[in-house]
C-alpha positions in Angstrom: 18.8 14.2 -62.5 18.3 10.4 -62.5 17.9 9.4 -59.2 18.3 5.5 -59.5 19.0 5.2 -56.2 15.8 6.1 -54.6 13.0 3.3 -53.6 9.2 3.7 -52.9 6.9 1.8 -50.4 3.4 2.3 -51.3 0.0 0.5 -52.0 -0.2 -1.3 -54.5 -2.4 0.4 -57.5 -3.6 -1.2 -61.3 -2.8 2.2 -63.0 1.0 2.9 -61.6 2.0 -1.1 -60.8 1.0 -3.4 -63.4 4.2 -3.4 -65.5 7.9 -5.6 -64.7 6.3 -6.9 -61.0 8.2 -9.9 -59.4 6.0 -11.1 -56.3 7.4 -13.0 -53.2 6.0 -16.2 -52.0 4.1 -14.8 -49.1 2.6 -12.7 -51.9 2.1 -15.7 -54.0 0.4 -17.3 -51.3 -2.1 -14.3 -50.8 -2.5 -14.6 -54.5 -3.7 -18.4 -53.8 -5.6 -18.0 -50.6 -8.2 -15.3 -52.6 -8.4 -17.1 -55.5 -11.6 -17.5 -55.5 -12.1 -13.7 -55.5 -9.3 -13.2 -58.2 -11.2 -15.4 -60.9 -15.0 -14.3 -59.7 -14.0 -11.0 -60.0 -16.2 -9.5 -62.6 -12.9 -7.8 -64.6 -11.5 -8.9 -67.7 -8.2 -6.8 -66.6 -6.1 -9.2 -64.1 -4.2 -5.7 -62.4 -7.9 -4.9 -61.7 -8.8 -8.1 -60.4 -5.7 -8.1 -58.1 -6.0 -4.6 -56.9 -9.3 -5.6 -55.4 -7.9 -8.2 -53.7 -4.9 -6.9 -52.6 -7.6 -3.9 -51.1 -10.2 -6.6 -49.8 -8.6 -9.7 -48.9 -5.1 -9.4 -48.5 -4.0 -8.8 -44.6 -2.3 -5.8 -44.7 -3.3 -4.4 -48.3 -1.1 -5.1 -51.1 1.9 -2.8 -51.2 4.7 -2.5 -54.2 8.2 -1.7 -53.7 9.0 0.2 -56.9 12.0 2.2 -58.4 9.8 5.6 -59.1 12.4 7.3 -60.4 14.1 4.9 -62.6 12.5 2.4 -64.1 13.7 -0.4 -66.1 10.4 -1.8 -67.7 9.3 0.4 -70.2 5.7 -0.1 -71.9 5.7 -0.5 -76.2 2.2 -0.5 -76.4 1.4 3.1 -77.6 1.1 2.5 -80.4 -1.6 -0.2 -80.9 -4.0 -1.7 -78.8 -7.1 -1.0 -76.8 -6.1 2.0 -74.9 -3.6 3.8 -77.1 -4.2 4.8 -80.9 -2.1 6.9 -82.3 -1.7 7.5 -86.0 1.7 8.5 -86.8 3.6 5.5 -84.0 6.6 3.3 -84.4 6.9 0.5 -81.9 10.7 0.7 -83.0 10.9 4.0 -83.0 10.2 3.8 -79.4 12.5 0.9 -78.3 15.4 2.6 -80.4 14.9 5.8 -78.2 14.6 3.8 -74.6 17.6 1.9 -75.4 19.5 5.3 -76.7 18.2 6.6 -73.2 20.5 3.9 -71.2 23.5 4.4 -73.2 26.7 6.7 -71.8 26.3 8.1 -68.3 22.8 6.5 -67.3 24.3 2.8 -67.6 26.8 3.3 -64.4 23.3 4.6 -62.5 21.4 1.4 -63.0 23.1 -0.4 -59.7 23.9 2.2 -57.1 26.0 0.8 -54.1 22.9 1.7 -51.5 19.4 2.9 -51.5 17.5 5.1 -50.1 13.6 4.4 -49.1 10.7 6.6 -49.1 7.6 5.5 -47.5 4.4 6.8 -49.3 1.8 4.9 -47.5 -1.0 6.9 -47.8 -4.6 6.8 -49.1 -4.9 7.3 -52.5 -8.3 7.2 -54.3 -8.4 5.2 -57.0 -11.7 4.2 -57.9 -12.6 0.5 -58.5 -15.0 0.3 -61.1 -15.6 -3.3 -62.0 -15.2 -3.6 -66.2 -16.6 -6.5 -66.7 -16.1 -9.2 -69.3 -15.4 -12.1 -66.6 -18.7 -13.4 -66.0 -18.5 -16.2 -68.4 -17.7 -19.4 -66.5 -15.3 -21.1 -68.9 -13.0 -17.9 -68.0 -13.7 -18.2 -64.3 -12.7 -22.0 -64.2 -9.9 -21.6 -66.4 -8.5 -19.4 -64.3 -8.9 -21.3 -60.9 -7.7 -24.3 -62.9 -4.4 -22.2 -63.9 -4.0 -21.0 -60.5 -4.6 -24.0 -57.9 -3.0 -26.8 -60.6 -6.6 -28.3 -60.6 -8.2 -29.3 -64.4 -12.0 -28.5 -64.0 -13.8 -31.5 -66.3 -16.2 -29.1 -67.8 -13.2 -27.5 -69.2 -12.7 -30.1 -72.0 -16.3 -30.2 -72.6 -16.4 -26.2 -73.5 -13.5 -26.7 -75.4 -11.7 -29.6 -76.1 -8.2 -28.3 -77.6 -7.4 -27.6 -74.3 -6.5 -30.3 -72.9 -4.1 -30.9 -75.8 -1.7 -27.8 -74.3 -2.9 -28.1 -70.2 0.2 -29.4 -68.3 -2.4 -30.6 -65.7 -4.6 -32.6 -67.3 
């Protein structure tokens, strides 16, 4: 059974949350407050970065509000890329198959009239290992200029195309 209706209240994790997130302001404005931590954060994965500061920085921990049960953001990456390589894969194959998945009776369970919440706020163990691949400064200062709306000079010196796209400089 497709349970659309049910909601989950949990922390925050890389693995199980990176995927169709909408953030509030007050999360926004975490975000902003441990910037510096974000973009020093020796991780070239940005869900990494942000689970470690959503476990070290943020008051409260960083918690997601997520339809378990029936999700509407579906990942077409299996096929190529870094973590997934399979041999025989169709990227279209896949979409064809999600979207066959919503036709008929699913579609009327996509907006139930009420929800129902279920609190999962306990530890889980996930462990932070840091990846690396973020130690390079040019990363770190594009990444607090992206973030606080601030161009960093020595940005144009290490490359100078940039400032051809930067809304900011």
């Amino acid at each position: 059974m497709y349970l659309s209706n049910v909601v989950e209240l949990t922390y925050w994790l890389a693995p199980k949350h990176n995927m169709g997130m909408a953030v509030s302001r007050t999360v926004w404005k975490n975000i902003e407050q441990c910037l510096n931590l974000f973009c020093l954060y020796d991780d070239y994965n940005w869900d990494w970065s942000l689970q470690y500061i959503g476990q070290n920085c943020f008051p409260g921990k960083l918690k997601a509000l997520t339809l378990p049960l029936s999700t509407r953001v579906f990942h077409l990456g299996e096929c190529r890329g870094i973590h997934h390589q399979k041999n025989i894969c169709s990227t279209e194959l896949l979409a064809t198959n999600i979207l066959q998945m919503f036709n008929g009776p699913l579609l009327t369970k996509l907006y139930p009239t009420s929800l129902h919440l279920s609190e999962k706020i306990h530890t889980e163990n996930v462990k932070q290992r840091v990846n690396g691949g973020w130690s390079d400064e040019r990363d770190r200062s594009l990444c607090q200029s992206l973030f606080s709306n601030k161009w960093n000079k020595l940005l144009t010196q290490w490359a100078p195309k940039l400032i051809e796209y930067s809304p900011i400089y």
